[in-house]
N, C-alpha and C positions, 0 to 999 in steps of 0.2 A: 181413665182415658186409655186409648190401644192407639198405641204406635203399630203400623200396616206396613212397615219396612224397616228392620232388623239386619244387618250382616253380620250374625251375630258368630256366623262361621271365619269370620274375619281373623288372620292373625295377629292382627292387633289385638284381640283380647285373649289372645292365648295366654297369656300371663295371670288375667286377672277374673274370668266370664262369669263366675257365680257374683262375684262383686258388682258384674257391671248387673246382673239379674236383680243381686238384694238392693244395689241401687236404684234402680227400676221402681222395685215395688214400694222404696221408701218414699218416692218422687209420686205415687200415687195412679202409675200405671196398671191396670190392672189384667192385658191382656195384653202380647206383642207377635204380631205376625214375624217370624222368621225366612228371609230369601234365601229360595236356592236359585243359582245363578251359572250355573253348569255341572255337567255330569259325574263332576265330586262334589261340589258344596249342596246339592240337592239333597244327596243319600243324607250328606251329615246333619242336615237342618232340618230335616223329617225328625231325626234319632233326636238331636236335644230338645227338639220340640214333643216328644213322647215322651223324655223325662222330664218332663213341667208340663203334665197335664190341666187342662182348664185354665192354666197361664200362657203356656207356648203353643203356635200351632205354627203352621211351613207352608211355604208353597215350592214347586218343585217345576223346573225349565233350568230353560238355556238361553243368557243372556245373549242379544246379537253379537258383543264382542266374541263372544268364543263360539260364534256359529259354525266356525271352521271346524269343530273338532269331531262335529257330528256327521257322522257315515249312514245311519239307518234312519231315515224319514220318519219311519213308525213309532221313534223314540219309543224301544223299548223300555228300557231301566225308567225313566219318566213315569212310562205307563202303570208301570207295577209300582212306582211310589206313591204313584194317584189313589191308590186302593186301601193308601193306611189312615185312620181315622184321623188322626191329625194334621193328615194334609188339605186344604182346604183351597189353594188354587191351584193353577196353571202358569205357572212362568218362572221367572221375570222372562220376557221373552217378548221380542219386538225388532225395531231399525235404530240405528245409530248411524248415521251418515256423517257425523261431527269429526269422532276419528278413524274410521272405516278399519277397524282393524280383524273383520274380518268381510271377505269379498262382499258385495250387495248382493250379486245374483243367489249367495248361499245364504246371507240373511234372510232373505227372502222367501228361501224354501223354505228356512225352519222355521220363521215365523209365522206361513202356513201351514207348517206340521202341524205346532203347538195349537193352533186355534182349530185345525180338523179333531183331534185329539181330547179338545175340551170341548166342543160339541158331544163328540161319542161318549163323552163321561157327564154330560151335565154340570161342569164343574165352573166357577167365575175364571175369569183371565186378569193377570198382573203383566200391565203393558210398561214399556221405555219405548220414549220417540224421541229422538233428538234429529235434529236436522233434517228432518225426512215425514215430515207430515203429508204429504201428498199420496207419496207411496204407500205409506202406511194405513193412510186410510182405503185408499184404493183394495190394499190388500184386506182388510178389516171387514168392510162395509155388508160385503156377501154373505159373514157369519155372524154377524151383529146378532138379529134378529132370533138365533139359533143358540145364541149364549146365556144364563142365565145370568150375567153378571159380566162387565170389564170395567179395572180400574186404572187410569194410566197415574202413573205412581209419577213422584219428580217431574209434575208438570213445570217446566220453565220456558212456555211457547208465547206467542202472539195472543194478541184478543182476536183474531179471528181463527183462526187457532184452537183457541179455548171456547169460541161459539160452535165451530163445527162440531166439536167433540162432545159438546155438550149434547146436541143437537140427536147427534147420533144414540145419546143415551148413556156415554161414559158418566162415571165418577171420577173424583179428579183429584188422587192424593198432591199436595201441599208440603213441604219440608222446610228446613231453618232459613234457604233461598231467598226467603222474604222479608229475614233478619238480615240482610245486606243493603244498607242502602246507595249502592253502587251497579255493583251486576242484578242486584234484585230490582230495581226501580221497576224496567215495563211489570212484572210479575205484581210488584204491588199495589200496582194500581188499576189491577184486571181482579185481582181475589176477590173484593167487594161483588165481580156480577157472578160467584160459581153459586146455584141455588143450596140451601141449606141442607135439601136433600141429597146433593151431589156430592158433599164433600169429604175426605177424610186427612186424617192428619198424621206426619211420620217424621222420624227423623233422616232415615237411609243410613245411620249410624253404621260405620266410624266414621263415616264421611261425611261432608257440609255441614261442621261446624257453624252456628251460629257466629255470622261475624261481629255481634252485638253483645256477646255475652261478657261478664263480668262478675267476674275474676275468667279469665280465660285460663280453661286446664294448661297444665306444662308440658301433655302429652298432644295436646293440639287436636287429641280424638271428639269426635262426636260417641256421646251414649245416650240411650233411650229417655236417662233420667231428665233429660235436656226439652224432654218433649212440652212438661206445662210452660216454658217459656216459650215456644213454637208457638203453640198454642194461644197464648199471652196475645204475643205480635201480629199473628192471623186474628183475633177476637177485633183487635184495637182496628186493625186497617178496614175491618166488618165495619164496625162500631155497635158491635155485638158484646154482652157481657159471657166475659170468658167461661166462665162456669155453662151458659148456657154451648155456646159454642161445645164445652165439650161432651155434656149431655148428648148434641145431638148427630155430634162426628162417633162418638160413642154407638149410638143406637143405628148411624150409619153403616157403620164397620159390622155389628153384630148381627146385621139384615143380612148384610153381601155376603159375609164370609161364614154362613151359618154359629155362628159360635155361640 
């Protein structure tokens, strides 16, 4: 199975990263997409994903939180990290209107940076929407067609929500989110309609811990090894046999992301 969302530049693993890696492959992962998520962790999650080649690959953007930081539209340094064989999208790059911590009008720019940019490269897109579906699609819609690929990673939207973006042609990464049976509820009971070809599966590690898991670590982190239970709990709310399910988020992930 390939976890599509890694923070594997995360300082929370600084202590431990080859660990959380052999853990990974102990738990039967066999391929994990790495986020870069602004114009340091991008560089760096190119680099550890070129040393764990045919295991690691990166995608390389700028999350809307730190849209602030960006001055040059033409996202240089992006550009040129586009170009290394291991990197394999465009982002994480999108709106966040949930905590607005960086202005909308400049989210908004870079969010059409990043999708001019991955047009001119042919490359798929790693979207985040939170709060801000309207816009985001608004912004979206004119390069849909022009994208070989967008995945909106950490969907935790509405069912009509998750129809439009369907609609539009997204795939629709899935996270532990759905191991909540509290904030997860509306989420769980919209997975059942994402079509089989749409789907892929991630943890967003270190973050969103399954809140269902057991024995819960003492570090409270999410790791990628966490993902066949992900997995597990998306199969069951399908009422799909998990094996299958990962077969074909599997064969999902290795369409989209050339791998």
């Amino acid at each position: 199975m390939i976890d599509i969302g890694v923070n594997l530049t995360s300082s929370q693993f600084d202590k431990d990263r080859e660990g959380v890696v052999s853990r990974a492959k102990e738990a039967g992962i066999s391929a994990m997409v790495l986020t870069g998520t602004d114009l340091e962790s991008s560089p760096d999650a190119a680099a550890m994903a070129a040393s764990m080649p045919g295991f690691a690959f990166s995608t390389v953007g700028v999350h809307p939180h730190d849209a602030k930081t960006v001055d040059d539209l033409k996202l240089p340094s992006i550009r040129a990290l586009a170009n290394q064989p291991q990197v394999v999208a465009i982002g994480e790059c999108g709106l966040d209107f949930n905590r607005d911590l960086s202005p909308r009008p400049q989210q908004e720019a870079v969010f059409e940076a990043h999708l001019k940019l991955a047009v001119e490269l042919n490359m798929p897109v790693f979207l985040h929407c939170r709060d801000a579906h309207e816009r985001f699609m608004a912004i979206l819609t004119p390069y849909i067609d022009n994208l070989p690929g967008a995945v909106l990673h950490c969907f935790t939207g509405s069912e009509d929500e998750l129809k439009a973006c369907l609609e539009a042609g997204l795939y629709i990464g899935i996270t532990g989110w759905v191991c909540d049976e509290r904030r997860g509820e509306a989420l769980r009971a919209i997975v059942p309609l994402i079509p089989d070809d749409k789907l892929m599966i991630e943890t967003d590690a270190p973050y969103l811990l399954p809140r269902d898991l057991k024995p819960k670590p003492k570090s409270r982190r999410n790791e990628p090894c966490y993902l066949p239970h992900i997995a597990s709990e998306i199969a069951a709310l399908r009422q799909q046999d998990t094996e299958q399910l990962i077969t074909q988020t599997t064969l999902n992930t290795r369409r989209f992301f050339g791998l």
